[in-house]
C-alpha positions in Angstrom: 42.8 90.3 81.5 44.7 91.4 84.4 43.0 92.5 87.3 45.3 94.8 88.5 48.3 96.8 86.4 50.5 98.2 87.6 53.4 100.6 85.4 55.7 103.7 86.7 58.7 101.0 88.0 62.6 101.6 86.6 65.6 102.6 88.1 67.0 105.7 89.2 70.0 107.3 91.1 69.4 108.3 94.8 67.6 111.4 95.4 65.7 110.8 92.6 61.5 110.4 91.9 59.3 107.9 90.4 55.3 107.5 90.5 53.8 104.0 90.3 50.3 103.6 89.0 48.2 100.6 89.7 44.5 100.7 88.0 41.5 97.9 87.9 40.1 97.4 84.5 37.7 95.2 86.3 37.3 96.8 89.5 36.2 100.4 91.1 38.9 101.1 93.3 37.6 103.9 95.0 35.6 100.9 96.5 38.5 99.1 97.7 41.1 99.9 100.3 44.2 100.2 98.1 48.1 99.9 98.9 51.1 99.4 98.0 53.8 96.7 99.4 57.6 96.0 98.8 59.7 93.2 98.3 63.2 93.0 98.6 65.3 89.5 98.3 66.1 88.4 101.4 63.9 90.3 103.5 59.6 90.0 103.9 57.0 92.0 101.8 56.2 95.1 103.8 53.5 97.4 103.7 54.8 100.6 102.2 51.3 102.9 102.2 47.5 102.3 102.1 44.2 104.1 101.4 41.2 103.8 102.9 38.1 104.2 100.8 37.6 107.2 103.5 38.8 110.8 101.7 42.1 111.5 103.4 42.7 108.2 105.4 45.9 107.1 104.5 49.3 105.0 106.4 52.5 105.2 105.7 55.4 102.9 106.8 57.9 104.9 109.1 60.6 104.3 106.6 58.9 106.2 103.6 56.9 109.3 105.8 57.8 112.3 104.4 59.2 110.8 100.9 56.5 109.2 99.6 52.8 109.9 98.8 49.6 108.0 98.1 47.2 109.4 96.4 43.8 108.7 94.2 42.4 109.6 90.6 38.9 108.1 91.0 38.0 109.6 87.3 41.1 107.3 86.4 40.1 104.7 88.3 44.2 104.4 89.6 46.0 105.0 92.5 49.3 106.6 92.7 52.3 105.9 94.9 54.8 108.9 94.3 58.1 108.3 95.4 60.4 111.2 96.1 64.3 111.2 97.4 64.4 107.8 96.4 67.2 105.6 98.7 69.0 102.9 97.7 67.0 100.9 101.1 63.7 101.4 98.5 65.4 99.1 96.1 62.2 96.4 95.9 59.3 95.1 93.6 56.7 97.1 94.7 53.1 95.5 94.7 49.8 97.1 94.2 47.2 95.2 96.4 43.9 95.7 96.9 42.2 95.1 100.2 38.4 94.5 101.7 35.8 96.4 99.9 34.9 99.6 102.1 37.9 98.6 103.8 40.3 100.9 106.2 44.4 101.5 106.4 44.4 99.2 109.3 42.8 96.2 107.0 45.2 96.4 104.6 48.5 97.8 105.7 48.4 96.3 109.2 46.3 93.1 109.2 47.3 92.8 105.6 43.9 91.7 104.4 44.6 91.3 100.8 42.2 90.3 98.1 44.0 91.1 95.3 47.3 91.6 94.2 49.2 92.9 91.5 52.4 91.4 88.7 54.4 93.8 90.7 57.0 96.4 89.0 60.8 96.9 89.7 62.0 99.5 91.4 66.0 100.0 91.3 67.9 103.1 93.4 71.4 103.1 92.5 74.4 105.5 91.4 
């Protein structure tokens, strides 16, 4: 069984939305310092947005501030990354990871500390 799964990924035209989902069948995420990283051919995985196990503690890479937002359903165990105005730049496999256990923003989307990671789902912008 996977640890982490991720869904929500598919391609869409620019200005467009999608929300990724990433849940632990095996793990409480509201434990866990949760994120999501990108990865585009050619270029290095970056850290797109993180949550802290802290209420309201979040980062947010400069290139996705105001588009996208991360968010938490602890009663689902899953977190969310919703994607809005969508850019072709956002083209990427996105990765849910899954960072130190009571673990901040800084841990996982700027030291990268990264426990766990997920299969990773395609995300296409395109006209």
């Amino acid at each position: 069984q996977a640890l982490l799964v991720e869904s929500g990924g598919g391609s869409v035209q620019p200005g467009g939305s999608l929300r990724l989902s990433c849940t632990a069948p095996l793990l409480t995420l509201s434990d866990y310092a949760v994120g999501w990283f990108r990865w585009a051919p050619g270029k290095e995985r970056d850290a797109v947005s993180c949550t802290s196990t802290k209420d309201g503690d979040t980062s947010y890479a400069d290139s996705v501030k105001g588009r996208f937002t991360i968010s938490r359903d602890n009663t689902k165990n899953t977190v969310y990354l919703q994607m809005n105005t969508l850019k072709p730049e956002d083209t990427a496999e996105y990765y849910c990871a899954v960072g130190p256990r009571y673990g901040t923003v800084e841990d996982l989307c700027h030291t990268h500390l990264v426990n766990y990671w997920g299969q990773g789902t395609q995300v296409t912008v395109s006209k």
